[in-house]
C-alpha positions as CSV (number, residue, x, y, z in Angstrom):
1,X,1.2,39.4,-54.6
2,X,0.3,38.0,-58.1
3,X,-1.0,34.8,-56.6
4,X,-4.4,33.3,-56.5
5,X,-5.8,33.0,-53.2
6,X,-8.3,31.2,-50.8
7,X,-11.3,33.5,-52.0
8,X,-10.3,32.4,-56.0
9,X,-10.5,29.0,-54.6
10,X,-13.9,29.4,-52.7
11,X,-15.3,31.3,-55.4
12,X,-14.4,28.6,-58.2
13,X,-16.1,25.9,-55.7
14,X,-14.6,23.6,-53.4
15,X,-17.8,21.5,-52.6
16,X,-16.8,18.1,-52.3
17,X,-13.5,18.4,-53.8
18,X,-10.1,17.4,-51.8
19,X,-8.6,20.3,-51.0
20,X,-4.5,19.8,-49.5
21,X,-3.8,22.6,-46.9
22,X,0.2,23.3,-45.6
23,X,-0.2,25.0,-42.4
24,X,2.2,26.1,-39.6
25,X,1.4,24.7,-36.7
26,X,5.0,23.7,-35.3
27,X,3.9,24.9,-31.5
28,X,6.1,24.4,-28.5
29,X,5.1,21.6,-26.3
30,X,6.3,21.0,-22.5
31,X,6.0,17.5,-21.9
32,X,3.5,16.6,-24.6
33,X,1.4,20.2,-23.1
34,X,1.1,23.0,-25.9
35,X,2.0,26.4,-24.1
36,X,1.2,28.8,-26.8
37,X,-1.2,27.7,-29.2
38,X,-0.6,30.7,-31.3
39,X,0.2,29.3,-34.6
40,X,-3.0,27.1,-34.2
41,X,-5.1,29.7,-33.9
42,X,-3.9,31.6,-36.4
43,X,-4.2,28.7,-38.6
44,X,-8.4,28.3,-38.3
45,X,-9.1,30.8,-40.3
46,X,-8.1,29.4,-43.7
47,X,-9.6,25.8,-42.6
48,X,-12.8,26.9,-41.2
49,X,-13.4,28.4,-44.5
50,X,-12.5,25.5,-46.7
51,X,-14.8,23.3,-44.3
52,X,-18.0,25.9,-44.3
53,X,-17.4,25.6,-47.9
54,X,-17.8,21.8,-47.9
55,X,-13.7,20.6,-48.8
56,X,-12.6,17.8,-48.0
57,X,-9.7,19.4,-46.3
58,X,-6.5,16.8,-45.8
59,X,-3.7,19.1,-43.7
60,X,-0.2,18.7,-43.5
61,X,2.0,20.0,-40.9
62,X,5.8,19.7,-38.9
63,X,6.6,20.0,-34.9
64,X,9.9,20.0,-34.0
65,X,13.1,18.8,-36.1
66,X,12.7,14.8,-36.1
67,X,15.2,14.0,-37.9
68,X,13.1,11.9,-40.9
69,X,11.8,9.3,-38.6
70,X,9.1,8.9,-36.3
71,X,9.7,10.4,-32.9
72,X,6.2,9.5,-30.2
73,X,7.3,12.8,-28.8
74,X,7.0,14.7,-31.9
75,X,3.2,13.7,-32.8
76,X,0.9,15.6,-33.5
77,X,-1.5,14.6,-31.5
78,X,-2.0,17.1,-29.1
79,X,-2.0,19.8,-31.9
80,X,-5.3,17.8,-33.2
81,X,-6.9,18.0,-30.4
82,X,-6.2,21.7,-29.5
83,X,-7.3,22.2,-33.4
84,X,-10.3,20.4,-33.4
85,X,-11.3,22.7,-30.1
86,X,-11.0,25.6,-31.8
87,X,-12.4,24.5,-34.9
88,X,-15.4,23.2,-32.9
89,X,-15.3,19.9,-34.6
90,X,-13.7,16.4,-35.0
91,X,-10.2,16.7,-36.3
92,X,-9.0,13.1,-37.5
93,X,-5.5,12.3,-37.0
94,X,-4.0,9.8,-39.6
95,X,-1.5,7.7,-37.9
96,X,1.0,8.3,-40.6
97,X,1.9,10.6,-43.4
98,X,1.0,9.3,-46.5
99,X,1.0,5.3,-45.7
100,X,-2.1,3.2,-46.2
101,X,-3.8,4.7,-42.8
102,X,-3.3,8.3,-44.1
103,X,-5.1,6.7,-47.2
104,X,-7.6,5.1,-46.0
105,X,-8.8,7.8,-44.0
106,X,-8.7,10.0,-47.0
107,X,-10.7,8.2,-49.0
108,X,-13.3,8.3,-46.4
109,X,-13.6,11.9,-45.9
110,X,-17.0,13.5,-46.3
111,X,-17.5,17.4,-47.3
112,X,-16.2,19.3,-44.4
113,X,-14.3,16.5,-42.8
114,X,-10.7,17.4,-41.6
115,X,-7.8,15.2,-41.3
116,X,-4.5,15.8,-40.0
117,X,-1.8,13.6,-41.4
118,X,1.1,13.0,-39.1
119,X,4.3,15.1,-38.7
120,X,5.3,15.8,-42.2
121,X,8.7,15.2,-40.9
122,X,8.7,12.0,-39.8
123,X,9.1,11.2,-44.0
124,X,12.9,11.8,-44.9
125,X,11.9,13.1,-48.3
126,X,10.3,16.4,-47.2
127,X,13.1,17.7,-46.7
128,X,15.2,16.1,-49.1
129,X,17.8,18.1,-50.5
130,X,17.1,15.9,-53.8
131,X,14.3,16.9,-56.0
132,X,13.2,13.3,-57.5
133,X,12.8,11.9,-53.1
134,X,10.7,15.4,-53.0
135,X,8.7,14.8,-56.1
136,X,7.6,11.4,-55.0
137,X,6.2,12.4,-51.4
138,X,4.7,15.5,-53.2
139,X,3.1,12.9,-55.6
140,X,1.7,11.0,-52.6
141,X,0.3,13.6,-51.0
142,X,-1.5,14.5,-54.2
143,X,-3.2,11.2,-54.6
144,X,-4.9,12.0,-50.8
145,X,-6.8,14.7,-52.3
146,X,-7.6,13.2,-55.7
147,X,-7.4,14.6,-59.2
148,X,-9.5,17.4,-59.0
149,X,-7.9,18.5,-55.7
150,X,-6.1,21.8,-55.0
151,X,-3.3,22.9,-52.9
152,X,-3.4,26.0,-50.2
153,X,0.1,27.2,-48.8
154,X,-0.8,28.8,-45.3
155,X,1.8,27.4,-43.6
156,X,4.2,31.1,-43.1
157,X,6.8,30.0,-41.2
158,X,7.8,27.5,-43.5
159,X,7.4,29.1,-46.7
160,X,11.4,30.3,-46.9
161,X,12.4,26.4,-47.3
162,X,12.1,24.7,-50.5
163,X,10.1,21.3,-49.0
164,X,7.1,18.4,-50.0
165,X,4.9,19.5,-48.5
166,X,5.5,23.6,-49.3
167,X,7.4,23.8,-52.9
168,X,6.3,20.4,-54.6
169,X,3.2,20.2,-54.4
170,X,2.5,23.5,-55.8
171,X,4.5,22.2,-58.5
172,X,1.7,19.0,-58.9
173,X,-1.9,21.1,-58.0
174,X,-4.0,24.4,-58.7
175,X,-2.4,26.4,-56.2
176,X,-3.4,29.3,-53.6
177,X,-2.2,31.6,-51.0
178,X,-4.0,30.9,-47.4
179,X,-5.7,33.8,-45.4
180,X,-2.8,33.2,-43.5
181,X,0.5,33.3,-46.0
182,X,-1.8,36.2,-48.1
183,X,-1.7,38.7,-45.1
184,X,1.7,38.0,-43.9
185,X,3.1,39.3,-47.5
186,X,1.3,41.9,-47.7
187,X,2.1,43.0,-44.0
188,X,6.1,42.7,-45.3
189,X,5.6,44.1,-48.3
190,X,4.3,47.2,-46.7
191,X,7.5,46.6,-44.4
192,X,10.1,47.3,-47.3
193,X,8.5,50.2,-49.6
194,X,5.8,51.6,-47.4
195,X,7.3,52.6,-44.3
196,X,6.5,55.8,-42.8
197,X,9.4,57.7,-40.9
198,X,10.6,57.4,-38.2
199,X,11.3,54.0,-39.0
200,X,12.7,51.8,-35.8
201,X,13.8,48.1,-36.0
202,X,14.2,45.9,-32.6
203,X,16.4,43.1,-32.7
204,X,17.4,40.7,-30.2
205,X,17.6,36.9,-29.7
206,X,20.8,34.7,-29.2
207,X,22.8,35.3,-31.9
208,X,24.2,37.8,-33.9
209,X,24.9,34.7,-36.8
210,X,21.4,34.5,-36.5
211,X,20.8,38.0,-37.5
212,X,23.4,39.4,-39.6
213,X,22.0,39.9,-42.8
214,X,18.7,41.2,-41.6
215,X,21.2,43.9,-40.3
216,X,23.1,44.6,-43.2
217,X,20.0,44.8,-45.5
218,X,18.3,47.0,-42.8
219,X,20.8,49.2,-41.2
220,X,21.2,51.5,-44.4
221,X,17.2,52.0,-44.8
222,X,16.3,52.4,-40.8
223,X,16.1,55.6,-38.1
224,X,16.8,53.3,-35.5
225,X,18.0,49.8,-34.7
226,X,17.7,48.8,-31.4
227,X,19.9,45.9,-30.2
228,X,19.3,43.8,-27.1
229,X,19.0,40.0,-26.1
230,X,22.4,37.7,-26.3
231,X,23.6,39.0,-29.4
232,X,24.2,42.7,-27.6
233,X,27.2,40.8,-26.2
234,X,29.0,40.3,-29.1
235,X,28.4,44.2,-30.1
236,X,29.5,45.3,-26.7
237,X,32.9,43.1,-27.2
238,X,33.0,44.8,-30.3
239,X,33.7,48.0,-28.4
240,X,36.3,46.4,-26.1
241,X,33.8,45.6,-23.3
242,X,34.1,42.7,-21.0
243,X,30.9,41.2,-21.2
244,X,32.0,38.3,-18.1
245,X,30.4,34.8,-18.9
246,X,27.6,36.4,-20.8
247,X,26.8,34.9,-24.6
248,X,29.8,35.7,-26.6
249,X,30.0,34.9,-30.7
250,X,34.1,35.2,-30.5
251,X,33.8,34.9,-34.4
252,X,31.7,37.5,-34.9
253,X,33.7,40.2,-33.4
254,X,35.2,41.7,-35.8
255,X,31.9,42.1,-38.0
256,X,30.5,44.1,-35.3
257,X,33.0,46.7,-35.0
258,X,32.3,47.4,-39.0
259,X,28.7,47.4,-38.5
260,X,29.3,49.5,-35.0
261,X,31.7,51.9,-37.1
262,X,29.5,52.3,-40.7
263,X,26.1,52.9,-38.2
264,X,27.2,55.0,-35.8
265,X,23.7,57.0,-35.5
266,X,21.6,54.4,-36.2
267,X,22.6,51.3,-34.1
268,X,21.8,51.3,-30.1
269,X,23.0,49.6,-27.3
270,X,22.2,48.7,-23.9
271,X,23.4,50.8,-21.4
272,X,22.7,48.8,-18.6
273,X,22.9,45.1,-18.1
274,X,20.8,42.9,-15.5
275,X,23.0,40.3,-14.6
276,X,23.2,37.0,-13.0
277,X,25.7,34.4,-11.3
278,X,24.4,31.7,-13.3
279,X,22.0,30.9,-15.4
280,X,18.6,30.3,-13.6
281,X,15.1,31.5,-12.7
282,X,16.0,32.1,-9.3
283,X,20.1,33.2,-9.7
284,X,21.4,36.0,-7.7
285,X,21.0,39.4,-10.0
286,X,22.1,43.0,-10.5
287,X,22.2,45.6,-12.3
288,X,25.3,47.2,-13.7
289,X,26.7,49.5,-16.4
290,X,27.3,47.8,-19.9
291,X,31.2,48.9,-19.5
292,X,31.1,46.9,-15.8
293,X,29.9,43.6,-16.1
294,X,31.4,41.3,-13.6
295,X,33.7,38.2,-14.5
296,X,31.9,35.4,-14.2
297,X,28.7,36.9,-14.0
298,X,26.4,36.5,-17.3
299,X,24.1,39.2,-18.9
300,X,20.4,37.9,-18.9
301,X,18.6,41.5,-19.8
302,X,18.8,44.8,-20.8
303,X,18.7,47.0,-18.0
304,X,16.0,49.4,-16.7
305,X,17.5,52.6,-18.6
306,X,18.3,50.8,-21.3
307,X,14.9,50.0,-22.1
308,X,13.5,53.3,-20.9
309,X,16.0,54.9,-23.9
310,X,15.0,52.5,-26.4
311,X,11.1,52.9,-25.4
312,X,11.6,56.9,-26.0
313,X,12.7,55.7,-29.4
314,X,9.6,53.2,-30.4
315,X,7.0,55.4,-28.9
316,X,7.8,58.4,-31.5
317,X,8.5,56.0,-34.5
318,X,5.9,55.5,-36.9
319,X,7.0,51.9,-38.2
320,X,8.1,49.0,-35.8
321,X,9.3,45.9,-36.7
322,X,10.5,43.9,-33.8
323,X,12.4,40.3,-34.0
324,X,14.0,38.7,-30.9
325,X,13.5,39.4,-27.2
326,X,15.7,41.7,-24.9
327,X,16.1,39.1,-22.6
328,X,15.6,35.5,-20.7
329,X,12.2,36.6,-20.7
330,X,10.4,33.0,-19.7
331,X,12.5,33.7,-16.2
332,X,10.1,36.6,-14.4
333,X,13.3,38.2,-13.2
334,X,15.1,39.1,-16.4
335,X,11.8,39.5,-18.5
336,X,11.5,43.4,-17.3
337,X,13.4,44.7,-20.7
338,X,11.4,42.4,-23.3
339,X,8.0,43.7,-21.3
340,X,9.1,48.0,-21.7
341,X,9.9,47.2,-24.9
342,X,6.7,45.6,-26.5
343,X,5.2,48.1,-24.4
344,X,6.6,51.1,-25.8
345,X,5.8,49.2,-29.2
346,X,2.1,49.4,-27.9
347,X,2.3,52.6,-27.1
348,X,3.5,53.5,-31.1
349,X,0.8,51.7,-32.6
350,X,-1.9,53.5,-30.1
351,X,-0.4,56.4,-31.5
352,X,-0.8,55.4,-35.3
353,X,2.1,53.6,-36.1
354,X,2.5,50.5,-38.1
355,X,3.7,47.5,-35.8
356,X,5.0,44.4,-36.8
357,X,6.2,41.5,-34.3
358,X,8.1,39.0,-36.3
359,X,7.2,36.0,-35.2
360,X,9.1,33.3,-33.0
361,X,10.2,34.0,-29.5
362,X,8.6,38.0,-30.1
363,X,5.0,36.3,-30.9
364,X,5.9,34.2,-27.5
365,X,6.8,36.7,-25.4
366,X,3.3,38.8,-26.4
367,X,1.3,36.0,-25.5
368,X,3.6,34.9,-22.4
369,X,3.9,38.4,-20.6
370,X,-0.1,38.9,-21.2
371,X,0.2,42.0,-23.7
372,X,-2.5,42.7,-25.7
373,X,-1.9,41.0,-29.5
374,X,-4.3,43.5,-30.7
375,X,-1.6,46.1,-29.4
376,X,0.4,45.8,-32.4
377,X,-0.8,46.2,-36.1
378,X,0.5,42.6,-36.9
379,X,1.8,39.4,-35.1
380,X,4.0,37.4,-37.4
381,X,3.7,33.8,-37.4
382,X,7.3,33.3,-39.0
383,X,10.1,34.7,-37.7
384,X,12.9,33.1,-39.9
385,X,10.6,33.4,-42.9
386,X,10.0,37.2,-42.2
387,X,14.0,38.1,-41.7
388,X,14.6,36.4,-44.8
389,X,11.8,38.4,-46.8
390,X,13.2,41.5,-45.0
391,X,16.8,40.4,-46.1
392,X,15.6,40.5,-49.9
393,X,16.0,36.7,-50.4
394,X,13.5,35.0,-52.9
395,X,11.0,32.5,-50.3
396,X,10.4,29.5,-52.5
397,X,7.2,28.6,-51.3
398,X,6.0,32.3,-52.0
399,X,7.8,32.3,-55.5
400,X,6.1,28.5,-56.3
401,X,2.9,30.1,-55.6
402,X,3.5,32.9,-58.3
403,X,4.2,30.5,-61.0
């Protein structure tokens, strides 16, 4: 990546200086609780540095989709406090985003002070589809660091949108790739022209919308492409299955039977289906045959062959990148598929493979079913960033940084 990063910054000096950091720290919360701190965590890094290095380090961050307004359910409160435990110091929280508390507090930052600007996404113009509304929050956020400040994109899962708080203010500051955004490209860049063969991709997740251009860029260059999760559905329709009330993309259809028919040998399928009468922890389930799913009975994870044939796959392949679980895997019942598969994954990588979880509901379901994260070579912290990368599209806050 012909970018600077973090160690140019720390190397040219950050003592004292404002130092703007974009970080990804969009965590899922269950009634204002964070359940998987995982993008936090993988955030520290990049900050800790900055602060050791005495920065006066102003971050900006999103949760949740808010719609441009401020939304009490959507703060970020309890992300400053989870930071600030694992920083292992105060984390100040600025009660807006760039309004006079934001700059008030700024101005009052000492070296290695941290403040934490409210959800990014409460102001309408970060993610304004017009470039002047962007410019001016960009401009804002500028003035909180001051005019010998810098600007460190670390923030992963957001680089693939053209936003502020990502693309702008690149645009307006000395520029650098986080710890964070620096590995992840290099981890994907090995992805797509370093792979070792056998190369198997796992794919699962909802929708097959969702999905179908990560398959049609990767289908042609893969061993093996695993398919599981809701999407399967929509692939088994494809070859005149009845698939009862499971998830069904009607639509779709027809572009699985031409993906089914031009990768014959490379795409897999469940065999077997777990199955429920509705759609709940604690619904009635079997397991059937893919060809016999009931009416009115939904599909909620692969079944036990299924992921015993696709774990004899990713054990002997020697790259693994996996995106979307095989199931309803926050329901203990239907989780079993999700499980054998990042095990088998684990397995590879004990074995010397390169392993790649790509982010999202995959990172969640490693740290929910208490698998080892240092069982794979890498845990993505974007998912819809790393499909796109994967796809071959241009990430504009990757491209920003290069200019």
């Amino acid at each position: 990546m012909t970018v600077k990063t973090l160690q140019d910054l720390l190397a040219e000096g950050v003592e004292g200086r404002g130092v703007l950091v974009r970080s990804d720290l969009n965590v899922p919360l269950d009634n204002g609780v964070i359940t998987d701190p995982g993008r936090i965590i993988a955030s520290v890094p990049t900050i800790k540095a900055l602060v050791e290095a005495g920065a006066k380090v102003v971050l900006t961050a999103h949760l949740g989709r808010p719609k441009g307004e401020p939304d009490p359910a959507l703060s970020l409160a309890p992300v400053a406090e989870r930071l600030a435990h694992e920083l292992g110091r105060n984390v100040q929280l600025a009660g807006d985003v760039v309004g006079q508390d934001a700059l008030a507090r700024s101005e009052g930052l000492t070296d290695g002070d941290v403040l934490l600007l409210e959800n990014i996404r409460f102001d309408p113009r970060e993610t304004s589809k017009d470039d002047a509304a962007r410019g001016k929050l960009a401009r804002a956020l500028v003035e909180l660091v001051g005019d010998d400040g810098a600007f460190v994109s670390d923030g992963f899962g957001v680089v693939h949108r053209k936003q502020a708080s990502v693309y702008d203010v690149a645009e307006l500051l000395p520029h650098y790739a986080g710890t964070l955004v620096a590995a992840e490209v290099e981890v994907l860049r090995k992805l797509t022209t370093e792979t070792e063969r056998p190369y198997a991709v796992v794919l699962g997740g909802s929708k097959v919308s969702d999905k179908l251009a990560v398959i049609e860029a990767l289908a042609p260059k893969v061993d093996t492409l695993v398919i599981g999760g809701g999407m399967c559905f929509t692939f088994l329709a494809a070859q005149g299955l009845p698939v009862g009330s499971s998830l069904l993309q009607e639509e779709m259809i027809e572009t699985c039977r031409g993906l089914l028919d031009r990768y014959a040998d490379v795409i897999h399928l469940p065999r077997d289906i777990v199955v429920a009468d509705e759609f709940a922890a604690d619904a009635e389930s079997k397991v059937v045959s893919a060809n016999e799913i009931p009416e009115g009975w939904m599909g909620l994870d692969i079944g036990p062959d299924s992921a015993d044939r696709f774990g004899a796959l990713l054990t002997e392949a020697r790259t693994v990148f996996w995106n979307g679980p095989m199931g309803v895997f926050e329901f203990e019942k239907f989780a079993d598929g999700t499980r054998k598969v990042a095990e088998s994954i684990v397995q590879a990588t004990e074995k010397g493979a390169f392993t790649v979880v790509g982010g999202g509901d995959s990172a969640a379901a490693v740290r929910t079913l208490g698998l080892p994260e240092d069982g794979f070579s890498h845990i993505s912290t974007g998912g819809g960033a790393s499909l796109e990368y994967l796809e071959g599209k241009e990430l504009p806050g990757i491209a920003v940084l290069e200019g």
